[in-house]
N, C-alpha and C positions, 0 to 999 in steps of 0.2 A: 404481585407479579414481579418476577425477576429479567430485567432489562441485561441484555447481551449485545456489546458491541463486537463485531468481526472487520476490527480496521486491516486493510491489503491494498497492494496496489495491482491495479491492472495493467499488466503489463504484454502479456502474451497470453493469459488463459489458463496456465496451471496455476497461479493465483488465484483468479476466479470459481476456478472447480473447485478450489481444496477448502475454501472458504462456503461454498454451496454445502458442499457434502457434508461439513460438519453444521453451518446450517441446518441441513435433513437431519442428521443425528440427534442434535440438542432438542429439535422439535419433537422428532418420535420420541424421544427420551422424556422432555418434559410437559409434550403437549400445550395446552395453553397458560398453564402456569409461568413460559418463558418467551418474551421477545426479543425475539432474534434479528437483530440488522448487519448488513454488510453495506463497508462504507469503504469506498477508494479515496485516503485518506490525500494521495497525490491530487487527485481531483480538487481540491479544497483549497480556498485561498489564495495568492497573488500569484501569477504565474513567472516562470525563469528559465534558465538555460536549461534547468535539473527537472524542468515538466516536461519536454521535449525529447530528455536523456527516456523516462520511462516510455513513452510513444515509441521511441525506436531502440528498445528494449533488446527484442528478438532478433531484425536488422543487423543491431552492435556486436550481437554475441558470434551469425554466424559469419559476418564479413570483416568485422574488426573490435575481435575482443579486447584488445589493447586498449582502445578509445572506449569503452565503458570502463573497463579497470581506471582510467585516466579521469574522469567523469566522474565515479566513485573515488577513489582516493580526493579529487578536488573537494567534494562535495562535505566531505567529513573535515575537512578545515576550514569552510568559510563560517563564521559567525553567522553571519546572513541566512544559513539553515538551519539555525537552530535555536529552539525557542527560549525570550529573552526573561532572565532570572523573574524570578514572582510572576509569570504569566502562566495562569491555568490552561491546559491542552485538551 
């Protein structure tokens, strides 16, 4: 059996669809020969400012895109998000 991870974040819902529907595909496609999981990979793990960023996701984009771009850009320079050298993911 061939094992399928579908790591996304849930964030508003068009994550979660896109990841279902390909879900349905793979399974119609390969029936029980493949399992299929979907995992909200922000779910996981010690929580931070940047768990909070995806919660108000949709909020950010449509009353202050700025402060997600700001959010984002932060987030891709702390060390602290990113996993440390030799730790398997």
């Amino acid at each position: 059996m061939t094992r399928i991870l579908i790591a996304m974040s849930d964030t508003g819902g068009g994550h979660r669809a896109i990841s279902s529907a390909i879900q349905g595909a793979l399974r119609r496609l390969y029936g029980i020969a493949a399992e299929v999981v979907i995992s909200d990979v922000f779910a996981l793990g010690h929580r931070s400012i940047f768990d909070a960023s995806t919660r108000l996701y949709s909020p950010m984009l449509r009353h202050a895109p700025w402060l997600y771009g700001l959010v984002y850009h932060l987030s891709d320079r702390l060390t602290s998000t990113r996993p440390s050298p030799g730790r398997s993911n």
